[in-house]
N, C-alpha and C positions, 0 to 999 in steps of 0.2 A: 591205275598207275601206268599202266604200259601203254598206252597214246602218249602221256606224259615224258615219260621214260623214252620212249622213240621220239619226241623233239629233242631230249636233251643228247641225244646221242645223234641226229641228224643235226644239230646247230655247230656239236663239237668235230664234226669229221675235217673240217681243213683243219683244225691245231692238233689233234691228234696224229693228225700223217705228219705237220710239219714236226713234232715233235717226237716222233719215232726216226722221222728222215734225218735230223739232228744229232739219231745215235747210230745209226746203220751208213754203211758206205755205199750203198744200193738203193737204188727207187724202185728197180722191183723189191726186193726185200722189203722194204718199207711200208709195198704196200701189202704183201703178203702178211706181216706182220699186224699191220692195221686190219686187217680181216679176221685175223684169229683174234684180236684184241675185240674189234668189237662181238661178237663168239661168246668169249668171255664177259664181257662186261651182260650181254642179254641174258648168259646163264645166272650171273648174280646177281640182276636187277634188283631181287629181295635185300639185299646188303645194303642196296643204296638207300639213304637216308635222307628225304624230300627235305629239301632247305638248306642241306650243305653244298659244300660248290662242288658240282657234278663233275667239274674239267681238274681238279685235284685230285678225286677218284680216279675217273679214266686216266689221267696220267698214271696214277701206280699202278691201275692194270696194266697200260703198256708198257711200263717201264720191266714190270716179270716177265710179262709177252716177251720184249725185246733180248733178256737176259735169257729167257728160255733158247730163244731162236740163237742164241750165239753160242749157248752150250750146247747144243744140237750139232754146229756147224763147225765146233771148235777143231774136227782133225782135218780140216780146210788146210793145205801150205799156202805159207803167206800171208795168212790170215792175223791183221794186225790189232783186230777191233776184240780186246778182251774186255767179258763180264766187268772186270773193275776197271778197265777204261772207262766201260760206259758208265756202272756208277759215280764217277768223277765229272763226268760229262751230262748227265742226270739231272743236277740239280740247275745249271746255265741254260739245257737246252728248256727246263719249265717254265722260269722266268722268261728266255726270247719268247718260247710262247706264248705267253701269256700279254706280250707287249701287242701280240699279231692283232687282236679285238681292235685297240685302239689306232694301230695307224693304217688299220683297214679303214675305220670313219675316218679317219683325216684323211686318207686317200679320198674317200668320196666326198667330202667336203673340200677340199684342194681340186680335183677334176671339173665339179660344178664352177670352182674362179676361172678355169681354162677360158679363153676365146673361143667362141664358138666353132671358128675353123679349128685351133687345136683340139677341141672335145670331139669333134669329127674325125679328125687323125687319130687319136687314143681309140676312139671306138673299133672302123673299120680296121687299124693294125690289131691292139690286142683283144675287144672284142669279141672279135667278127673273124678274124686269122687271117685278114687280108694281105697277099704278099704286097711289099714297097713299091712292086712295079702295081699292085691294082688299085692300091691307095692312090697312086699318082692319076692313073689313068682316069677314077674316078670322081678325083676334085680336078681335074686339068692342070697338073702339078707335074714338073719332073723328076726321076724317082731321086736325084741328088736333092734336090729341094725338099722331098719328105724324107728322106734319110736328115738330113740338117733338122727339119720342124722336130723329128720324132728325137733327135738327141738335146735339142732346146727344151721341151716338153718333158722329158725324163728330168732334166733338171732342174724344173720348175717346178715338177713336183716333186722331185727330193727336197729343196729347198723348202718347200711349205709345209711335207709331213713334217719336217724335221723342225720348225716352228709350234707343231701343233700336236706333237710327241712329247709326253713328258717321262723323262728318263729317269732313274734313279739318281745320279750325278746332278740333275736340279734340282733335287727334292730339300 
């Protein structure tokens, strides 16, 4: 079970940060958090039960994780993120999660319609990290010119996942 158990806990690490991130006002916290979470989840691996949905699990690991770490920190001043905020905010940030699978494949299926120069722009900027002036320099482009491509191209893919996302409100 533990090869097993280690895919499903390495398939789930981006929804799990996004959903701890979701309840914490910190990304380091978030991700400190996601480390004691997964901790947890290796210590109870026995709990888990093959065949249920492993990412419902893990969410309530982290979601105790998350609640621990805020009673931890709670004589913080100024500290506005209380345990029953976050339960309040628990149940929405599941659900966003839980949308992340699906318009991560539309994203990759909306990238493949790009034009091939836009699929080259998407790559070397987010990628690759290439700054705007290297993107330029490297298709012969001026960086105003991929500053423009890259805000057309974000919109062309918003536009398409948002086609190929189905939300609760069309259901």
């Amino acid at each position: 079970m533990t090869l097993d158990f280690a895919s499903h806990i390495t398939a789930s690490q981006q929804r799990l940060y996004a959903y701890i991130r979701s309840l914490l006002d910190n990304s380091a916290s978030a991700w400190d958090v996601l480390q004691e979470t997964n901790v947890v989840l290796w210590k109870k691996q026995a709990e888990f039960q093959p065949g249920t949905n492993f990412d419902a699990w893990a969410f309530t690991v982290a979601r105790f994780q998350v609640l621990a770490f805020l009673r931890d920190r709670k004589r913080e001043p100024l500290d506005v993120m209380t345990p029953e905020l976050c339960e309040l905010m628990a149940e929405d940030a599941a659900v966003e999660t839980a949308e992340f699978d699906s318009r991560l494949v539309a994203l990759q299926k909306c990238r493949e319609q790009l034009p091939e120069r836009g699929r080259r722009i998407v790559e070397l900027y987010y990628e690759r990290g290439r700054s705007v002036k290297q993107v330029g320099e490297e298709l012969k482009m001026g960086a105003e010119a991929v500053k423009q491509a890259l805000f057309r191209l974000r919109r062309m893919l918003q536009d398409c996942i948002e086609g190929y996302t189905i939300t609760p409100d069309s259901l």
